[in-house]
C-alpha positions as CSV (number, residue, x, y, z in Angstrom):
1,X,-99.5,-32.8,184.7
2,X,-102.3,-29.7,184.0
3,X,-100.3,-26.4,184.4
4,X,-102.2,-23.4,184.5
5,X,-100.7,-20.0,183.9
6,X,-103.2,-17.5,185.3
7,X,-103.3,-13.7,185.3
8,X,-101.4,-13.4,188.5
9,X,-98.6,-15.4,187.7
10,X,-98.0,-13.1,184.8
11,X,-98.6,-10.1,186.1
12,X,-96.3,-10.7,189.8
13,X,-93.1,-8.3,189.7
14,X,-90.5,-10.6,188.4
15,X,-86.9,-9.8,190.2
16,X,-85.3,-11.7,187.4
17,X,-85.9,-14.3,184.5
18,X,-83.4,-16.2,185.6
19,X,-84.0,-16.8,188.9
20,X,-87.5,-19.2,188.1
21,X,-89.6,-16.2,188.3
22,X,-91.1,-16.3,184.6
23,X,-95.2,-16.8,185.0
24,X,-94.6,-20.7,184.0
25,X,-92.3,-21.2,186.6
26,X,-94.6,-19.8,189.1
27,X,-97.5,-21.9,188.1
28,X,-95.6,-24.9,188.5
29,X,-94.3,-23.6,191.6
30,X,-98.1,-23.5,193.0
31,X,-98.9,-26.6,191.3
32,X,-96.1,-28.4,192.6
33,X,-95.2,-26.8,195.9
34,X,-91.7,-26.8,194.5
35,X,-90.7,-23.5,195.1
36,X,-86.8,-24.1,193.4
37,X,-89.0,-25.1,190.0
38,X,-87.6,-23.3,187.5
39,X,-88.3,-23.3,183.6
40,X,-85.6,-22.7,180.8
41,X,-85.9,-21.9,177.1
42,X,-87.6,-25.9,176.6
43,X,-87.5,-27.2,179.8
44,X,-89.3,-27.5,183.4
45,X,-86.9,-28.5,186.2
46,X,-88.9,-29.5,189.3
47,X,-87.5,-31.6,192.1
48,X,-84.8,-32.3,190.3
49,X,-86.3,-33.8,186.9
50,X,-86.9,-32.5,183.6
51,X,-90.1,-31.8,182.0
52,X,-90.2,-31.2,178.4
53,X,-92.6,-27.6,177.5
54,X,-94.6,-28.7,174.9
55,X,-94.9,-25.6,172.1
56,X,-97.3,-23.3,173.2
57,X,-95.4,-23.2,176.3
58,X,-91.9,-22.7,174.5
59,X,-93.6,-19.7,172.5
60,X,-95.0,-18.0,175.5
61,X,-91.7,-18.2,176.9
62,X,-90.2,-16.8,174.5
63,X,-92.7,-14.1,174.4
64,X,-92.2,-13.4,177.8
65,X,-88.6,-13.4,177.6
66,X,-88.7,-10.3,174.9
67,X,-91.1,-8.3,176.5
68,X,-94.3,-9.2,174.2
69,X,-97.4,-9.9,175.9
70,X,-98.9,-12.9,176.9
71,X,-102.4,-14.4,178.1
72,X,-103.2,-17.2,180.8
73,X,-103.5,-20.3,179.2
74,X,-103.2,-24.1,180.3
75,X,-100.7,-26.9,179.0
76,X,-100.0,-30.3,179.8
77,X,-96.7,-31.2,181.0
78,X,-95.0,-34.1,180.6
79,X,-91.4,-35.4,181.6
80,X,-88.7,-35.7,179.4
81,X,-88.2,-39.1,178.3
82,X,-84.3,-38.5,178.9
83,X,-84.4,-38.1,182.6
């Protein structure tokens, strides 16, 4: 599945990083209509399965997570072979 992270997604107020609210979480959340999609440091969860984020993905997290900036970009996602 094509995610896109655009410049609105990153930009939104985020209440918490927690709570799904990180820009990848909102793409998937308007790719997938899944609003309770969530993303965690190497995982998506939507509609109860797991996605693996593929590396560019787990380094803009992580990014995101300590404050450094990030750009829109696109990434495929696939689901983890586990669930």
């Amino acid at each position: 599945m094509q995610i896109e992270v655009i410049e609105d997604d990153i930009r939104k107020p985020s209440i918490t990083k927690r709570s799904g609210t990180c820009p990848i979480a909102r793409a998937i959340q308007r790719k997938t209509g899944d609003i309770d999609a969530y993303v965690g440091p190497y995982n998506a969860y939507i509609c109860g399965d797991v996605f693996e984020l593929p590396e560019e993905a787990i380094i803009f997290v992580n990014r995101y997570d300590n404050g450094k900036e990030v750009s829109p970009f696109k990434f495929n996602l696939e689901r983890n072979s586990e669930s």
